[in-house]
matplotlib code that plots the C-alpha trace (Angstrom):
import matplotlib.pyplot as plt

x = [-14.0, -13.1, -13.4, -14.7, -16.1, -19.6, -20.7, -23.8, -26.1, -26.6, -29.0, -30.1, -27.6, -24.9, -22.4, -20.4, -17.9, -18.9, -16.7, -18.3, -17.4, -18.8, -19.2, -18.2, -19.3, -21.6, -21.1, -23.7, -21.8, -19.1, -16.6, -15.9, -13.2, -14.4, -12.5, -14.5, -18.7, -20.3, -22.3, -26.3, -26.5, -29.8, -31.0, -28.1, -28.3, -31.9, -31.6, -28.2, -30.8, -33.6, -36.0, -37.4, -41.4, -42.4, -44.7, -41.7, -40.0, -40.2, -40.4, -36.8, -35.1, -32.0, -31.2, -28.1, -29.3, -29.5, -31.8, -34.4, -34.9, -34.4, -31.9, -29.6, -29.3, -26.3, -27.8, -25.9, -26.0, -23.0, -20.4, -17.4, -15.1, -12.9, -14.2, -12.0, -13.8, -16.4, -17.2, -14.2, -15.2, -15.7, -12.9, -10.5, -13.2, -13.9, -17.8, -20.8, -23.2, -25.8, -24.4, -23.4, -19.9, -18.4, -14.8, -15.6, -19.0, -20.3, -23.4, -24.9, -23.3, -25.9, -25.9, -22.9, -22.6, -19.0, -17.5, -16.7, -12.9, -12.3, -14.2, -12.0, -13.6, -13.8, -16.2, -17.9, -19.4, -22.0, -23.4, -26.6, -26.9, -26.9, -28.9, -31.7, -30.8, -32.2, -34.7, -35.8, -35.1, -37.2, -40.2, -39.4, -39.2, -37.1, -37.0, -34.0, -33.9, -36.1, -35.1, -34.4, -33.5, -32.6, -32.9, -30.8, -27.3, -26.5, -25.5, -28.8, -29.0, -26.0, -26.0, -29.7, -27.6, -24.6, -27.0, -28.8, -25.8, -25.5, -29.1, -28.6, -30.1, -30.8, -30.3, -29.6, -29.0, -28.3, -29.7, -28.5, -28.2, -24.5, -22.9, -19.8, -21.9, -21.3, -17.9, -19.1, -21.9, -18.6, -17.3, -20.4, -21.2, -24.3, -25.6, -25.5, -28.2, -28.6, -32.6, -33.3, -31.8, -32.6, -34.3, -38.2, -40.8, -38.6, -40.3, -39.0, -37.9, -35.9, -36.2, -33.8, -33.4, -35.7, -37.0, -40.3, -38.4, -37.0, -40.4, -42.0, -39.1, -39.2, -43.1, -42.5, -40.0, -42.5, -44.2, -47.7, -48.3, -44.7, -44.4, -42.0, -40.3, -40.0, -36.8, -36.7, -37.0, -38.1, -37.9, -40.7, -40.9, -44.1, -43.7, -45.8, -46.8, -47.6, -50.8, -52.3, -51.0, -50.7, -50.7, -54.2, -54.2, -50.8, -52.1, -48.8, -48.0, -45.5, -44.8, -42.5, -39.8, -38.2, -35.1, -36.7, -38.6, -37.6, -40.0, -42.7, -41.8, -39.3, -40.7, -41.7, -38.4, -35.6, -35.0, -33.0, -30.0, -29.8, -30.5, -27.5, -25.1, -26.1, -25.5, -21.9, -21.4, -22.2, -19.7, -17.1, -17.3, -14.6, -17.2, -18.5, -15.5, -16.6, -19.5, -16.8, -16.0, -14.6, -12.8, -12.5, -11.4, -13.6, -12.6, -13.5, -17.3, -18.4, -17.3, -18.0, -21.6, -22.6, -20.9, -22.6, -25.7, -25.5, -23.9, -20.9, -18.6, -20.6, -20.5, -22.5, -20.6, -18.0, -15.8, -14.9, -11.7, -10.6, -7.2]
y = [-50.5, -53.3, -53.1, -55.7, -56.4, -58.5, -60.1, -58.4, -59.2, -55.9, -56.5, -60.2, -61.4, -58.9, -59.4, -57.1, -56.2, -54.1, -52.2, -52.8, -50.9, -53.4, -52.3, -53.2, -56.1, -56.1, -58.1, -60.8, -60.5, -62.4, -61.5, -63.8, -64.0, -66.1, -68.8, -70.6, -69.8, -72.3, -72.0, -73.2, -74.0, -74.3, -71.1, -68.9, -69.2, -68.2, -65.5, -63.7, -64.3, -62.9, -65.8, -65.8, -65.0, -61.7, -63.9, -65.8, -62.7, -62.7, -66.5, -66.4, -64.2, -65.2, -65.0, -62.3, -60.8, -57.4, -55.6, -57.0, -59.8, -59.2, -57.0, -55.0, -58.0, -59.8, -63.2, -66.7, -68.8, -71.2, -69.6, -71.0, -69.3, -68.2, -66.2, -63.3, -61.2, -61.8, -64.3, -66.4, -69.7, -69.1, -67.4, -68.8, -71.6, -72.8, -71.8, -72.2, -69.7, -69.0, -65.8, -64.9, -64.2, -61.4, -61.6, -60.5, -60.1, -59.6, -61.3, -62.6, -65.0, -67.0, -67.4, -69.5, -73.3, -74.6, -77.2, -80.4, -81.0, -83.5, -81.6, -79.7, -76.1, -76.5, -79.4, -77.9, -75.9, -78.1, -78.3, -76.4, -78.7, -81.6, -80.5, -79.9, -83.7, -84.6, -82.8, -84.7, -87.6, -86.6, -86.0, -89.2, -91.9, -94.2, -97.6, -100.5, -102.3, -100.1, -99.4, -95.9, -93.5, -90.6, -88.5, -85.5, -85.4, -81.7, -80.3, -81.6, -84.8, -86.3, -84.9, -87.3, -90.1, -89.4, -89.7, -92.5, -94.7, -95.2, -97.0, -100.8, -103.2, -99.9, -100.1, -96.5, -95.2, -92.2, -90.7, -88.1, -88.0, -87.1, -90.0, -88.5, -88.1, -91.7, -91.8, -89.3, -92.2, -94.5, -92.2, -91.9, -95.6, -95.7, -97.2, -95.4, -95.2, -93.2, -92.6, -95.1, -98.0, -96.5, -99.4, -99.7, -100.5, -98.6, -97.6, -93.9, -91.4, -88.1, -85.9, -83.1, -82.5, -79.2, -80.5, -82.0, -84.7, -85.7, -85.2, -88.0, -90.2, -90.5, -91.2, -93.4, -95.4, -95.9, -99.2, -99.1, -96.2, -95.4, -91.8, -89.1, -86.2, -83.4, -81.4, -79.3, -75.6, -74.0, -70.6, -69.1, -71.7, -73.8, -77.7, -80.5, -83.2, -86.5, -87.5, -89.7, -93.4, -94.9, -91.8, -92.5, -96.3, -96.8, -94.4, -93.0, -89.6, -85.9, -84.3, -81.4, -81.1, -78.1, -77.1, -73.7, -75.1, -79.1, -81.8, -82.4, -86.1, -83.9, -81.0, -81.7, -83.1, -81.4, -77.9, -76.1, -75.8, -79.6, -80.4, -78.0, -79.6, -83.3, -82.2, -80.9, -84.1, -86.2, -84.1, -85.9, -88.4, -87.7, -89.6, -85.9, -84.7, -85.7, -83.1, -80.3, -79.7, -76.7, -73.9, -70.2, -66.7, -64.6, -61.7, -64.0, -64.8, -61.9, -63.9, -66.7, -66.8, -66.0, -68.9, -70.9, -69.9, -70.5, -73.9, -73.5, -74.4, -77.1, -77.8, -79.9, -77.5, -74.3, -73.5, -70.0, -69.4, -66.1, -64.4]
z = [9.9, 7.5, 3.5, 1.9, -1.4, -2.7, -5.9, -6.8, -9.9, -11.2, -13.6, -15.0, -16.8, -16.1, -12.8, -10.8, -7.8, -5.4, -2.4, 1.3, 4.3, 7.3, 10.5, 14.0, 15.3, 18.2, 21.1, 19.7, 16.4, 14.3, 11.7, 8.9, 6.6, 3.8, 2.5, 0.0, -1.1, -3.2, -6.3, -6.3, -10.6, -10.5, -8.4, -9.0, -12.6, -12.8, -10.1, -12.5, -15.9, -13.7, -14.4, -10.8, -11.3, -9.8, -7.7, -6.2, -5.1, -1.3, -1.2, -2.7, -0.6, 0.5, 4.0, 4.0, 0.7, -0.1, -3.0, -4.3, -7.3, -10.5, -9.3, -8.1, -5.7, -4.0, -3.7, -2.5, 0.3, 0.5, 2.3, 4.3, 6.4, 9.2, 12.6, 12.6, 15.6, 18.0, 20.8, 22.6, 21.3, 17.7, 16.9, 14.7, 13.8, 10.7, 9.8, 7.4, 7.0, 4.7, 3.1, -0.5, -2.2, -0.2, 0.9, 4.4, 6.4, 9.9, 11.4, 14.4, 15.9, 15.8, 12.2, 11.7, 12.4, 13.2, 10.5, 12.2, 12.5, 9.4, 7.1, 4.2, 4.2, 0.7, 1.0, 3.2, 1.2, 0.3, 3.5, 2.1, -0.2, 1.9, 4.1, 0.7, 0.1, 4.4, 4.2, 1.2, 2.5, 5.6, 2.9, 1.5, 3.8, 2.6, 3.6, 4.3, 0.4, -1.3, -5.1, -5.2, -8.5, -8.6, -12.2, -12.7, -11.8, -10.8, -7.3, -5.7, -7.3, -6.6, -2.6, -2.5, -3.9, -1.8, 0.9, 0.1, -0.5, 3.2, 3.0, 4.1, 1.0, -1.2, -5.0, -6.0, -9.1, -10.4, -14.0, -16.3, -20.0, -19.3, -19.2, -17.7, -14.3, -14.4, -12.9, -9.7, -9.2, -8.8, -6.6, -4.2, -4.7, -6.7, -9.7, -13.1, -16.0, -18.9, -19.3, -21.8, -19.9, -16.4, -14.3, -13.6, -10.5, -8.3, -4.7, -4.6, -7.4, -6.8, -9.6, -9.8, -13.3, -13.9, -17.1, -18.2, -19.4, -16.6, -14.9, -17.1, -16.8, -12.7, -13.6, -15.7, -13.1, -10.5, -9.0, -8.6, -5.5, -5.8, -5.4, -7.2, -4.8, -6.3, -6.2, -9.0, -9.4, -12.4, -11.9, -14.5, -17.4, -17.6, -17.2, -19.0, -16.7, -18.0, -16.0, -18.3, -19.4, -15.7, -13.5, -12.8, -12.6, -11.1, -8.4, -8.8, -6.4, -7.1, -4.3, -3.4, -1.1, -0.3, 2.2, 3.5, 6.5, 8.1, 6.4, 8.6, 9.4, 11.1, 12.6, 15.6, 16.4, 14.4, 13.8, 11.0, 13.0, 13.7, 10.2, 9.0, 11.6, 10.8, 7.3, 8.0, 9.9, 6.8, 5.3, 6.5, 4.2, 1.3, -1.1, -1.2, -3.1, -6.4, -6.3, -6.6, -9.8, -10.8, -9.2, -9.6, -7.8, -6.4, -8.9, -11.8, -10.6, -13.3, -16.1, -14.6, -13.8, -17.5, -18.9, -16.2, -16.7, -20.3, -19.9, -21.8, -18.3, -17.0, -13.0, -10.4, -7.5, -8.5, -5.5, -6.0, -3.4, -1.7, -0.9]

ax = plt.figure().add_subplot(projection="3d")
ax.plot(x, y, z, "-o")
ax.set_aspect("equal")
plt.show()
């Protein structure tokens, strides 16, 4: 038997450590010595303040978590770390898996995907939310020179940017009213705007800003039949849409995008397994290393998460590290 110990949200708003007694592996089965987890901003914070509509429950469910929402409930899903037990080949390996902030943890085998050589385990991490930014851009269907921007520059944001920069002839650009954000657009090689001077008739807007706000600006951005995907997650609070002025007339588009089953340009052809890996492959760019921005122990995430949530210690990605 191994003891462990999980981060558990024990009631919104209020964080905890909990002791775990894991058992055996099966012969199917890994153990995983974490190294690094990752925190989601946007859905962590509103799972700890328990802002998750009742209605959204199941639909939310992380894949490792235990209890139910609003809590008690250990919730997370970037994880990296090392295969301690278990099949021949993975042991030793560096792995992602979609499991929340627990030192150690055992799970099928088949639940971890091997980090490429190259990739800093620590980077790694974001490999879930990469794999959000494909998916998007599976939904999305760029095209070679199309003028691209991309409001809201948090954790998802600048992974659809960091993406997009590969995009021969695009001109992306990233928007946030912070203008600090501007120096991690340097850093992936995109353009920076704040939102009064951010540029118009663009073919494709990202928004991942989760205000109404930011909603209207990506409208307001479009080309005629240019389209808005929609990245966002609000959790419970309503959200004013602007369909008036040139909605109708512009025949402008929303649509959402979501990483919980493979964009249907893709479905046929790509399952969640490959997008994961081609995401951990993209990872290999160091360009990704200006998405981390913050770094705390494990036995701090109880303070931690509140001033998160609260945005008194603002982050696009917080590495939390293990012993």
């Amino acid at each position: 038997m191994v003891q462990a110990a999980a981060f558990w949200v024990r009631e919104p708003g209020v964080g905890e450590i909990r002791p775990v007694t894991l058992p055996e592996p099966g012969p199917d089965e890994v153990l995983v010595r974490t190294g690094h987890s990752g925190i989601s901003r946007g859905t962590e914070t509103l799972v700890f303040t328990g802002r998750v509509p009742v209605s959204q429950h199941d639909r939310m469910r992380a894949p490792f978590q235990e209890g139910d929402l609003p809590g008690p409930v250990k919730y997370g899903y970037l994880n990296v770390g090392v295969v301690q037990t278990g099949r021949a080949e993975l042991r030793g390996r560096t792995v992602f898996c979609l499991y929340p902030h627990q030192t150690d943890y055992v799970v099928p085998a088949s639940a971890v995907t091997v980090v490429p050589d190259g990739v800093p385990p620590a980077r790694a991490v974001l490999a879930g939310t990469v794999e959000t930014a494909i998916n998007a851009c599976w939904d999305a269907r760029p095209l070679v020179g199309d003028r691209i921007c991309v409001v809201g520059a948090g954790m998802v944001g600048c992974s659809v940017a960091g993406v997009l920069a590969g995009l021969p002839g695009a001109r992306v650009t990233l928007v946030d009213v912070d203008e600090s954000r501007a120096a991690v657009a340097h850093c992936l090689g995109v353009g920076f705007a704040r939102p009064a001077d951010a540029p118009d008739g663009q073919d494709l807007v990202f928004h991942a800003s989760a205000t109404s706000d930011g909603l209207a600006l990506a409208l307001r951005l479009l080309r005629p039949e240019g389209e808005v995907i929609e990245l966002s997650w609000y959790g419970d609070r309503a959200v004013s849409v602007p369909l008036g002025e040139a909605f109708h007339s512009g025949r402008l588009a929303v649509r959402a995008s979501q990483v919980g089953a493979v964009a249907p340009a893709r479905r046929g052809h790509r399952s969640m397994g490959d997008r994961l890996a081609l995401a951990l492959e993209l990872l290999r760019d160091d360009r990704f290393d200006a998405l981390l921005s913050g770094e705390s122990t494990f036995a701090e995430l109880p303070r931690l998460l509140p001033a998160l949530a609260s945005g008194a210690q603002p982050a696009i990605c917080h590495i939390i590290t293990y012993d």
